[in-house]
N, C-alpha and C positions, 0 to 999 in steps of 0.2 A: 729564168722564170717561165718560157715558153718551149716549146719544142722544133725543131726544123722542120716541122712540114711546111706547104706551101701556103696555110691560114696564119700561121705564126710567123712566119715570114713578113706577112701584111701586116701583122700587128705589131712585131717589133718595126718592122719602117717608120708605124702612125707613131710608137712610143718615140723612137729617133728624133722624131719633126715636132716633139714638143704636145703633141695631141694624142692622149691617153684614148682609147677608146674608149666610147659606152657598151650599152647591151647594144642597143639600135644599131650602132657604127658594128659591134661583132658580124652581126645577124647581116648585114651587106656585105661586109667582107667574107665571109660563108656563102653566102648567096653566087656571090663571084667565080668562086673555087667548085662548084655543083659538079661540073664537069671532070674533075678529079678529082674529089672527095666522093662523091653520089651522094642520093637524099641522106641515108642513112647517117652514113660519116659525115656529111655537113655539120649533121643535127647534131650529133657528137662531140666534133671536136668545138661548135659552137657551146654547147652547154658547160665542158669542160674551160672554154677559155672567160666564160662570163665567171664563174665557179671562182678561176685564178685570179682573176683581174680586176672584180669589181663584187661588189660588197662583200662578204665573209668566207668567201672560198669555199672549203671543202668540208670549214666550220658553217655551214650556211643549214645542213641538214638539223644539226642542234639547236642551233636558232631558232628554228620553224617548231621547234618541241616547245606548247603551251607549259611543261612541266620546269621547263629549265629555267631557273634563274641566274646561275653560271657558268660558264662554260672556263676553265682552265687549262693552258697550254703550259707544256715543260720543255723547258730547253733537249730533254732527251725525243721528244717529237710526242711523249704520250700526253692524251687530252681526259682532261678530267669534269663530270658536270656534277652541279648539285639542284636536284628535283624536289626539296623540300628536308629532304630526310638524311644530308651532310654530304658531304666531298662522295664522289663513286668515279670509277673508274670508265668510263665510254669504250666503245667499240672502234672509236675512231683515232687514229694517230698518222702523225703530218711527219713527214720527209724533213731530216732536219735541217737539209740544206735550203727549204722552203720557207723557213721560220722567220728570220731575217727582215725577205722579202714580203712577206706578210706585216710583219710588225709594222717597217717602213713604209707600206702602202696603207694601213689602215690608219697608221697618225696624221700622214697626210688628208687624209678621208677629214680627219675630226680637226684638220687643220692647225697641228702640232708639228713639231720637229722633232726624229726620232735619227740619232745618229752616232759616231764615235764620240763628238764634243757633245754631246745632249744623251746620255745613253737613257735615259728614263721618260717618260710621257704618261699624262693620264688627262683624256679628255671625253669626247661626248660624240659619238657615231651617229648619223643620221635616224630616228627614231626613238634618241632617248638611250642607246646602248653606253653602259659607261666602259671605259678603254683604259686598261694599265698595262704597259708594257715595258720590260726591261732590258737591257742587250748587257752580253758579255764587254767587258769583263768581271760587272759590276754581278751576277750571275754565271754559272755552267752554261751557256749557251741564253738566246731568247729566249723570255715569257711571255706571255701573254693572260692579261685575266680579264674577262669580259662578264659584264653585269647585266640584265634583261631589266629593266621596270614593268612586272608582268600585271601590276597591278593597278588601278589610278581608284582611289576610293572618292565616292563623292560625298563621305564623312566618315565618322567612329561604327554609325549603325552597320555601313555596307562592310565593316572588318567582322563584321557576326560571322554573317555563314563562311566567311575567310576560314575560323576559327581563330582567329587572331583576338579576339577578346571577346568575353563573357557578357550577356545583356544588362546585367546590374551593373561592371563596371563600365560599360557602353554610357549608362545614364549618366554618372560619377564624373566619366570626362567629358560628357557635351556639359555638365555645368560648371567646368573647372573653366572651360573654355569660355564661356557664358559670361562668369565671374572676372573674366579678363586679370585670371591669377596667370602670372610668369611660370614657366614652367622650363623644365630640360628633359627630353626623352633620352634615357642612356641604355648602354646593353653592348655587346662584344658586338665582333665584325659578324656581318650576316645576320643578324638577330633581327632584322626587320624595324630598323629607328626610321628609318626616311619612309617608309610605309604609312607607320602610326604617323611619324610627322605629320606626311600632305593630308591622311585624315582629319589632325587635328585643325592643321588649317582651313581646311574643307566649312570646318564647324565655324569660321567667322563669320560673322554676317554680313552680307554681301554688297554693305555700305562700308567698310573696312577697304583702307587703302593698305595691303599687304607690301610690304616690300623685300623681297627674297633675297639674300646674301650669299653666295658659293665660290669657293674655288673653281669647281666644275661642276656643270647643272645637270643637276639630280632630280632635285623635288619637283614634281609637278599636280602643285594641289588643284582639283576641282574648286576653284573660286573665282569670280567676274572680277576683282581687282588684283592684280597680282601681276607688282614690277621687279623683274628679275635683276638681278648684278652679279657679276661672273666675275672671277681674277685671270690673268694671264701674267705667265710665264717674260722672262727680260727676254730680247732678241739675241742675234748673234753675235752683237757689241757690249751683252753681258747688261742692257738698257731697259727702260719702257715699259717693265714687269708693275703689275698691279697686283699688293698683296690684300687679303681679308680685313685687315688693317684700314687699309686705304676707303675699300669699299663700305666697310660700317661706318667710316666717318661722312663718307658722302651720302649714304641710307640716311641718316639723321637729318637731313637739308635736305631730301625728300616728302618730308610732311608725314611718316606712318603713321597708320593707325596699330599695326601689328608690325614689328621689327621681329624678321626670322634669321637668324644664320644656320644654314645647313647643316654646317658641324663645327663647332668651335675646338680647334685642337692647335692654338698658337697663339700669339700675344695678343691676338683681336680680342682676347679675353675681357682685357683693358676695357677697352670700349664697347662693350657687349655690357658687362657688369654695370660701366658708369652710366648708358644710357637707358639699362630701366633704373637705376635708380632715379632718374631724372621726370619722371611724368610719363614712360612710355610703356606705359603697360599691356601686359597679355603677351610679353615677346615670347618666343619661342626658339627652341634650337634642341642640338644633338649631342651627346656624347660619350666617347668611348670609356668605359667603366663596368665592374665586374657586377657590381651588387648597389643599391643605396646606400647604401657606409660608408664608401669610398668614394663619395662624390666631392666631398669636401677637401680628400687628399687630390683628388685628378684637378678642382681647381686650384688649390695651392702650385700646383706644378706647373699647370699654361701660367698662372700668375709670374711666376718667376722668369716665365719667358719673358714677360711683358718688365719686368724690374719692379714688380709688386712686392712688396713685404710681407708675412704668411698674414700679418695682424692687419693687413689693410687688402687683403681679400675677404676675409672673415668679415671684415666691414662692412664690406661692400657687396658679398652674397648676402646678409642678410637682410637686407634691402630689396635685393635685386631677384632673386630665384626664391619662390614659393613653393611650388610642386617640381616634385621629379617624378616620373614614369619610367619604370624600365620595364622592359622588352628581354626576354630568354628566350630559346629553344630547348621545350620541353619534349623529350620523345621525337625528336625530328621536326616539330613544329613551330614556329618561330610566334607569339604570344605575349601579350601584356598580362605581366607578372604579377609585379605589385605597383604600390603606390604611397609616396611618401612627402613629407613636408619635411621642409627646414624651419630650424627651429634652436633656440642659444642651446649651447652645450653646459648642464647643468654643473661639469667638473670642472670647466672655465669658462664663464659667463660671457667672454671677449670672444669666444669661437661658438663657430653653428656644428650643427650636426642633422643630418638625415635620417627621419625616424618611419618606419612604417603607419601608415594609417590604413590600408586595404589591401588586399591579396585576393587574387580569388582562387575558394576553393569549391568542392565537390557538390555542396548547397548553394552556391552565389557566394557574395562577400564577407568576407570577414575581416571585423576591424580590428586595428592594429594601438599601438598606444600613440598614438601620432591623431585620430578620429576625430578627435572634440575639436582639434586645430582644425584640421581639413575642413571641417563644417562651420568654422568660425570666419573662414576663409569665402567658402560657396553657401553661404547662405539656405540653399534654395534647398540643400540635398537633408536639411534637417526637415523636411516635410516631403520632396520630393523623391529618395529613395529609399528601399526596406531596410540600406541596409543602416539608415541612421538611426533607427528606430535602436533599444536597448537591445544586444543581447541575450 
């Protein structure tokens, strides 16, 4: 990972002895060596070893790009980022004998284990950076996929000049939120759900005890109450691991006022669904899905995780989830699409279905055959926005 001269020298002894360097600890060891390095080369081979050692390496330049929100490594060493407008190719690519040791340094960073018996990790970099990495064999070499939070919204409004949503339906969802109607934001990978999310939470009011649910922490809503819960992974005796599961059960014995889970994509289904039907209303959460149609199939399917019956989801969504929001990338933009209720399915009154009620188009909103609900739902938007009006 270092090189033989006589700064790398130092710095493999400090790794030896158990004491990883910082930048500080670099920058004196550099200092030391002046005499055989000179200013110049000090300054050099010091930038170059903070570069390898400590925070993002050689990925540290992409980083520092306000445009990126990912950055992608391939096991073949090429790096890939995406600036808003889908995957692109970078100028930059890593040694691939370097990969490895990057991976393994950065889990440890987020305080994961990243190894032969563990070859996968995804956790939480210093600053909010999200961290997925994979090691062969289970891949052609290490990955690496790192995710920026480049945004922190202090509600729906400040997603305007984002372009992330339209000022009509801006209004639409501060009083969905208002309404303290359940909702699920869905849309493919990358499409911006955890964005809209923390906006939406953003919009609670600030006497709301929010309680946040995660695998690994993501969301970071603009909001004065706001108690986080993380899962972990079992140790090295295969022990100790805390699933999604776990943690929405102990959310509940927290008192919320707003029950969030980050992203529901496994049996915490269960539990998610049974605890708004139970009094806990305005929860919130995330999920992967192509369009509003297919919401009801995507929870049929964590249900089955969880040993649900298809007819005792059905039950139990329509109780539990009122609005869905989903989020696309249109044109390279990432965008609140539309907007839909649930609602019985008229060819078998025992199942729901997901109907459009708002879209926005090229005039503001237009509604969809789902409207009359939605407003039957939020009250306020039958006086409050144009686009309730006929028509």
């Amino acid at each position: 990972m270092v090189g033989t001269g006589p700064l790398d020298d130092s710095v493999r002894l400090a790794i030896g002895s158990g004491s990883p360097p910082s930048i500080a600890g670099i920058g004196v060891m550099a200092a030391e060596h002046a005499a055989t390095l000179g200013a110049d080369g000090r300054a050099l081979a010091a930038r170059r070893l903070v570069e390898r050692l400590v925070g993002l390496g050689p990925l540290t330049p992409l980083a520092d790009d306000a445009d990126v929100t990912d950055v992608l490594v391939n096991g073949d060493g090429a790096v890939w980022v995406d600036r808003g407008l889908g995957v692109q190719r970078s100028g930059v690519r890593l040694p691939v004998d370097e990969l490895r040791p990057l991976a393994v340094r950065l889990a440890g960073v987020a305080g994961r284990r990243l190894d032969d018996a563990q070859p996968w990790v995804d956790g939480v970099l210093p600053g909010g950076v999200r961290l997925h990495a994979v090691l062969s064999p289970l891949a052609d070499g290490p990955h690496l996929s790192l995710r920026f939070a480049r945004h922190r919204p202090g509600g729906v409004e400040a997603l305007v000049p984002l372009g992330s949503v339209g000022p009509d339906l801006a209004v639409l969802l501060r009083a969905v939120v208002a309404a303290r109607a359940s909702l699920v934001v869905t849309g493919g990978t990358g499409a911006g759900k955890t964005t809209v999310l923390a906006a939406l939470v953003a919009e609670c009011p600030g006497t709301d005890r929010v309680v946040v649910v995660e695998d690994v922490r993501e969301l970071d809503p603009d909001h004065p109450h706001v108690v986080r819960l993380q899962g972990r992974g079992p140790n090295v005796e295969g022990v100790g691991g805390v699933t999604l599961v776990d943690l929405v059960r102990q959310a509940l014995r927290m008192r919320p006022d707003r029950l969030v889970v980050g992203e529901v994509r496994g049996a915490e289904v269960r539990e998610l669904l049974a605890a708004l039907n139970t009094g806990h209303e305005g929860g919130m959460s995330t999920l992967h899905a192509n369009g509003l149609e297919e919401v009801p199939a995507r929870f049929e399917a964590l249900g089955a995780l969880a040993g649900m019956p298809r007819e005792g989801v059905h039950a139990q969504l329509r109780g539990a989830v009122k609005v869905v929001v989903h989020v696309a990338r249109r044109g390279g933009r990432r965008r609140v699409d539309r907007v839909g209720v649930v609602v019985p399915d008229p060819a078998a009154r025992s199942e729901v279905q997901v109907v459009e009620a708002a879209r926005d188009g090229p005039l503001g909103l237009v509604g969809g055959p789902g409207r009359e609900r939605l407003i039957g739902l939020v009250p306020t938007l039958a006086t409050g926005c144009r686009w309730a009006a006929p028509c």
